[in-house]
C-alpha positions as CSV (number, residue, x, y, z in Angstrom):
1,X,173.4,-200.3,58.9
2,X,171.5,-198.1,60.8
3,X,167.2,-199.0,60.6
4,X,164.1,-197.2,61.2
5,X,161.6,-198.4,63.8
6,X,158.4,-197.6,64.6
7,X,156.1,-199.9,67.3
8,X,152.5,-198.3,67.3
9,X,149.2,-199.8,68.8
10,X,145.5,-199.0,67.2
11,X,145.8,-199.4,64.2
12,X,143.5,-202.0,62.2
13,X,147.4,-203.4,61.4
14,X,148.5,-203.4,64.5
15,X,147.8,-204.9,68.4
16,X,144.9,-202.8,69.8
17,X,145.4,-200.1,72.5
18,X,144.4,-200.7,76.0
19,X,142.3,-197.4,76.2
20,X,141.0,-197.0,72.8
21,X,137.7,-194.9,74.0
22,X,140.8,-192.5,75.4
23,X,144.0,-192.7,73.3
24,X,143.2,-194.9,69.6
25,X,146.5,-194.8,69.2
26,X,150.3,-194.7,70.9
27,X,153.3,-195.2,69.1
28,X,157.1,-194.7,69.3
29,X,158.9,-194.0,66.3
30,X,163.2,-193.7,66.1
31,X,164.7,-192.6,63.0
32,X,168.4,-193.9,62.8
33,X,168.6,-193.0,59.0
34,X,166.9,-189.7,57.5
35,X,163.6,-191.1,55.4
36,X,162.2,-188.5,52.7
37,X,158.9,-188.9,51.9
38,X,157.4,-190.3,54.8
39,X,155.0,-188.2,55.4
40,X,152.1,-186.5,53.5
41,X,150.0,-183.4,54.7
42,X,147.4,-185.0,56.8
43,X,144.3,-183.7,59.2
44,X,142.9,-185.9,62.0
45,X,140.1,-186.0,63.8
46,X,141.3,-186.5,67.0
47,X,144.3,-184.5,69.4
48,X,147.6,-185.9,68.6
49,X,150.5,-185.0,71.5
50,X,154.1,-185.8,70.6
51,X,156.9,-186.0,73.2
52,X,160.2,-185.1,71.4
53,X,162.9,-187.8,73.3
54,X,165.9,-186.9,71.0
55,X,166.8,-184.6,67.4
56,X,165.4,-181.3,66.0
57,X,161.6,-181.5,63.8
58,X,160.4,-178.6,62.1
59,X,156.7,-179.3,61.5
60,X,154.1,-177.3,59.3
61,X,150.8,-176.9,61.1
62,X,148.1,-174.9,59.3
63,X,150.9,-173.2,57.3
64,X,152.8,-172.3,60.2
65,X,156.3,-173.8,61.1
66,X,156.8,-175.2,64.2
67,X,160.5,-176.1,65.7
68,X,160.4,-178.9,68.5
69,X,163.8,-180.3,70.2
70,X,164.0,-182.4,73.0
71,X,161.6,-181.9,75.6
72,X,159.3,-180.4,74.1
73,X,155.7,-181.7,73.2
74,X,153.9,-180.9,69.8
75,X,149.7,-180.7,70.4
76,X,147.9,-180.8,66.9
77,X,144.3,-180.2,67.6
78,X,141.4,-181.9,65.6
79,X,141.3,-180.8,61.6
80,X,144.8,-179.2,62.0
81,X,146.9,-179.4,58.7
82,X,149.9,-181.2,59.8
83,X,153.2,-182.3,57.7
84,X,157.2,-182.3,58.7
85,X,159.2,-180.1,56.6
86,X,160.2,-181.7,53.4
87,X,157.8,-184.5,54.3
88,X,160.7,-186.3,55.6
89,X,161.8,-187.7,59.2
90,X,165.2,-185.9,60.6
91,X,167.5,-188.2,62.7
92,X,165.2,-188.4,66.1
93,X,163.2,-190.4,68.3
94,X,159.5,-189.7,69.9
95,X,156.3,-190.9,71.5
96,X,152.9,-189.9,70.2
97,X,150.0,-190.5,70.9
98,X,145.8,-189.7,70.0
99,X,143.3,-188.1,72.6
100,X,139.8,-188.2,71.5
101,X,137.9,-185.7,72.4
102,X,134.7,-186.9,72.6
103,X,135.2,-189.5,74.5
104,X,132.7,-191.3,76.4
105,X,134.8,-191.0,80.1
106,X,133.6,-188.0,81.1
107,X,136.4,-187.1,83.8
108,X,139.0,-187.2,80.4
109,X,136.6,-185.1,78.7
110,X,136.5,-182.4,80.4
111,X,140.1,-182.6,80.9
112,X,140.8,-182.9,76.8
113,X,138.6,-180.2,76.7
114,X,140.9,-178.2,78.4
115,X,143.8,-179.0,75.4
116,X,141.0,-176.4,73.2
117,X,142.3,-173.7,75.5
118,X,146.0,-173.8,74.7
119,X,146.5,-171.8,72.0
120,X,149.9,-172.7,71.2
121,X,150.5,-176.1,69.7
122,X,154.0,-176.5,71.2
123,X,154.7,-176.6,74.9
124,X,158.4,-176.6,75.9
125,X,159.2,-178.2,79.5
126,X,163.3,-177.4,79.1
127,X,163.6,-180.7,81.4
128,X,163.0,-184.6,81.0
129,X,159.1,-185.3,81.2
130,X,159.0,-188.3,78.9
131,X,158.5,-190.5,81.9
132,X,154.6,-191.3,82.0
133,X,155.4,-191.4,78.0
134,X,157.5,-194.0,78.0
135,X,155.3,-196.0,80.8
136,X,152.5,-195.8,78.6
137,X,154.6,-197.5,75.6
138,X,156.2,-200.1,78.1
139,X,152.8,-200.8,79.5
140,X,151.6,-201.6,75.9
141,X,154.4,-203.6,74.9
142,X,154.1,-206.0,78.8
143,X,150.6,-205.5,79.5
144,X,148.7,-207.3,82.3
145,X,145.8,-207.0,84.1
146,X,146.8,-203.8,85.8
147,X,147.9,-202.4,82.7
148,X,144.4,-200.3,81.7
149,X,144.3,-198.7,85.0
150,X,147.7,-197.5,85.1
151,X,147.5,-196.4,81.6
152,X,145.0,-194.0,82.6
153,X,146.5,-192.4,85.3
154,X,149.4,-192.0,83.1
155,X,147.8,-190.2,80.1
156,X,146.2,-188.4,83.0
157,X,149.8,-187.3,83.9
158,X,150.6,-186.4,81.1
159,X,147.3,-184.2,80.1
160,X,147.6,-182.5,83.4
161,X,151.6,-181.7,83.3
162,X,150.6,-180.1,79.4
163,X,147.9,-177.7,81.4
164,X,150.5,-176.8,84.2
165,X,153.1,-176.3,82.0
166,X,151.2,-173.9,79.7
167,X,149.2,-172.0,82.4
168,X,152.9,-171.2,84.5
169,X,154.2,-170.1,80.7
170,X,151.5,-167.8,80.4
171,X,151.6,-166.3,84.5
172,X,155.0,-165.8,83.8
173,X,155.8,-162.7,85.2
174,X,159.4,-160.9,84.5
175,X,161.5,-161.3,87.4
176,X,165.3,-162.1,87.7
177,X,166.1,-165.1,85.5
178,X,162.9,-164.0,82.7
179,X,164.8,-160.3,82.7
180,X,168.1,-161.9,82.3
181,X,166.9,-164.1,79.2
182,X,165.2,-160.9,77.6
183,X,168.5,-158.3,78.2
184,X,171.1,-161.1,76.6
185,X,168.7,-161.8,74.0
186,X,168.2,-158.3,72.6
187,X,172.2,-158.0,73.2
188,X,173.1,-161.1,71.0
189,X,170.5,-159.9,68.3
190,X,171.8,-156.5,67.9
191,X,175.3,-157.9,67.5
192,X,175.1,-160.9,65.8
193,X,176.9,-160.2,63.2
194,X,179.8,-159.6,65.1
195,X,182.3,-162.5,66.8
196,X,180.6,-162.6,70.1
197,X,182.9,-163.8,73.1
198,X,181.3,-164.7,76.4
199,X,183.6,-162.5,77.9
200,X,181.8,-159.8,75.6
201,X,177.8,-161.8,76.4
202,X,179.1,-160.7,80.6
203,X,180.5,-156.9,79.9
204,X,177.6,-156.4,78.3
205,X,175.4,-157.1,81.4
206,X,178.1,-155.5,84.3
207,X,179.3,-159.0,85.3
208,X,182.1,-161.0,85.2
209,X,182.8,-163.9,82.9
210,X,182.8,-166.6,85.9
211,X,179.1,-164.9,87.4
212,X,177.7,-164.9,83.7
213,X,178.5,-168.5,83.4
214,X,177.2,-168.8,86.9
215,X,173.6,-167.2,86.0
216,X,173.0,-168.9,82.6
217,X,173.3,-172.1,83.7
218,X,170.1,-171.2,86.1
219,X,168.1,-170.2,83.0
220,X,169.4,-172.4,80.2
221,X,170.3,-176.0,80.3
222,X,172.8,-175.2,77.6
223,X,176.4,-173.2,77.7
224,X,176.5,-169.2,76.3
225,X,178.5,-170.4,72.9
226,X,175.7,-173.5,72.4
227,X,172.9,-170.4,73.3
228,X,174.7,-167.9,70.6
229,X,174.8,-170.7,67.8
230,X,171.3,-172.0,68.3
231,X,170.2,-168.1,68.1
232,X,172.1,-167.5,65.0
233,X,170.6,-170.6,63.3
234,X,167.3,-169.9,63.9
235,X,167.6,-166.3,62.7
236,X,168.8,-167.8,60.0
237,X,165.6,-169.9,59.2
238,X,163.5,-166.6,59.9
239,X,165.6,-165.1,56.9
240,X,165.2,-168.2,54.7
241,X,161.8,-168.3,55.1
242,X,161.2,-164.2,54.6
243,X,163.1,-165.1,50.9
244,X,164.8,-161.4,51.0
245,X,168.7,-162.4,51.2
246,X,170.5,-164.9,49.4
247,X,172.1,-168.0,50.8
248,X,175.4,-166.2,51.1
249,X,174.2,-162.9,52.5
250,X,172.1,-164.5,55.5
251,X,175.5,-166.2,56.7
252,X,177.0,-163.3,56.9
253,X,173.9,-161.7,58.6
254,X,174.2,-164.0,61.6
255,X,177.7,-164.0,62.2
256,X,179.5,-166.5,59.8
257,X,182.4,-165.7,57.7
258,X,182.4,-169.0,55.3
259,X,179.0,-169.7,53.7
260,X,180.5,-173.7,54.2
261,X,180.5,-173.4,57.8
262,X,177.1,-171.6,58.0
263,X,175.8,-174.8,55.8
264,X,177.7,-177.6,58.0
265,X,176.3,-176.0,61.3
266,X,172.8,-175.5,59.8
267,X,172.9,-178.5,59.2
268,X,174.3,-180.1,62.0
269,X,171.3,-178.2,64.1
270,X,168.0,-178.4,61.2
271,X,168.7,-181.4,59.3
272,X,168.7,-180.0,56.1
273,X,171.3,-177.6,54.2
274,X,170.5,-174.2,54.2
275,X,169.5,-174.9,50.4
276,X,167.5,-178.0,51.0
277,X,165.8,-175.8,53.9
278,X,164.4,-173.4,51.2
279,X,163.6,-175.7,48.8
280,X,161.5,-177.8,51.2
281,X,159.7,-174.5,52.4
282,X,159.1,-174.1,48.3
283,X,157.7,-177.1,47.6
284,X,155.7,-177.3,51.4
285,X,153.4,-174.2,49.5
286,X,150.3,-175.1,48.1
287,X,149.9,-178.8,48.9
288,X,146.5,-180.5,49.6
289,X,145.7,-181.9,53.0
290,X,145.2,-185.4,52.8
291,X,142.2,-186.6,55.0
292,X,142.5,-190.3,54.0
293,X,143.9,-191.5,57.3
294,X,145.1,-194.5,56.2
295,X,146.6,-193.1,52.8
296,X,149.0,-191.6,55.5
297,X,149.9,-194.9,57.5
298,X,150.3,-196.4,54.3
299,X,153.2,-194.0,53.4
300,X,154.5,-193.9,57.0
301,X,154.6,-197.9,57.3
302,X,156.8,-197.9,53.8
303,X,159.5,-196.2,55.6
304,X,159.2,-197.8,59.5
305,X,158.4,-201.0,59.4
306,X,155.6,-201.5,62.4
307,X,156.6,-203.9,65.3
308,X,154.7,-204.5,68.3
């Protein structure tokens, strides 16, 4: 049967981390089984930045959600309000990891600093940077005398990448590939209701089916039907969570003609049925953060058993 694992340094439970004036804690964590209640509503004192290796997480962060897939890093700042939907792990593996920010090495520190300034707490890289991530967890796991050093030029990797990666998202200027995202996008979304072809995704834009393909692959790492699918889901979340159709009605509103194949592909994609998706977003009102640190760990350590 599949298990849960999780192998996290810092913890008063667990082997120390190498760097704990820079990063208390590091951890990987693979879910092989779907674990509710795993995870209660939390704050932290310190950053927290969590490199998503495989799976879909929906997180709720000050009341907003929050969709990560693979590739993409989740930042949750100092005294953010931080749970996972339905307070439960989807199928999925990742590396996180703390960042204090007031720590004493003052060349991280002004660095960190610079997390304050990213205003978005998910950065998406749409390619594999889990690299110095993983390094950092092997280098924990084998450590020798080398190991600190490296382990701060790797969280200084990763920090820096974060920085780049959000300062080219936001000089992003429209050019070829940013215009051809925006035009297909506002296509699909004023048709999806329809049965979309790819044939229909190229007429649309004055190309032929072959140059279409040709194109997307240089802005999208997946095909045009993955793209469509993808879009229609996560319309279909917007409409779950703005509570103004039924069940039934939103499949139809993205393009589905069975209500069973909307649930097995929202599924496939979220996690969750499209029922179990609105009932977590019910009960995920109202909660009380928990500031007990360790109250969380407690819960988290029930469902992944801590190796190091």
């Amino acid at each position: 049967m599949a298990t849960n694992t999780l192998t996290r340094f810092g913890r008063p439970q667990d082997k120390p981390a190498l760097i704990p004036e820079i990063i208390p804690v590091i951890g990987h964590r693979s879910v092989k089984e779907h674990s509710r209640n795993a995870l209660i509503v939390h704050a932290m004192k310190n950053f927290e930045v969590t490199y998503i290796l495989e799976g879909t997480m929906e997180w709720i962060t000050n009341d907003q959600i929050i969709v990560t897939r693979q590739h993409d890093v989740l930042i949750t700042h100092p005294n953010d309000k931080l749970a996972i939907l339905e307070n439960s792990f989807p199928v999925s593996e990742c590396i996180f990891l703390q960042l204090k920010p007031d720590t004493i090495d003052e060349e991280f520190k002004q660095l960190i600093h610079q997390l304050h300034g990213i205003g978005t707490r998910k950065v998406s890289f749409g390619d594999d940077n889990s690299n110095p991530f993983k390094r950092l967890v092997e280098e924990h796991m084998n450590s020798d005398t080398m190991s600190v050093s490296l382990c701060k030029s790797l969280v200084m990797d990763i920090i820096i990448r974060l920085i780049r990666q959000n300062k080219s998202c936001e000089d992003m200027r429209p050019g070829e590939n940013s215009m051809f995202q925006k035009t297909i996008i506002t296509y699909l979304e004023k048709h999806l209701k329809e049965e979309i072809t790819v044939g229909d995704m190229a007429d649309s834009m004055g190309y032929s089916e072959s140059h279409f393909r040709a194109l997307f692959r240089k802005v999208s790492d997946i095909s045009p039907v993955q793209f469509l699918q993808h879009l229609r889901i996560e319309t279909a979340q917007r409409l779950i969570r703005e509570r103004r159709l039924s069940l039934t009605e939103i499949a139809f509103e993205v393009g589905f003609n069975s209500s069973q194949y909307f649930s097995n592909v929202f599924k496939k994609q979220v996690g969750l049925s499209p029922r179990e998706y609105r009932n977590a977003l019910t009960k995920a009102r109202g909660k009380e953060t928990v500031h007990d640190q360790m109250t969380t760990i407690q819960v988290m350590d029930m469902h992944f058993p801590v190796k190091n």
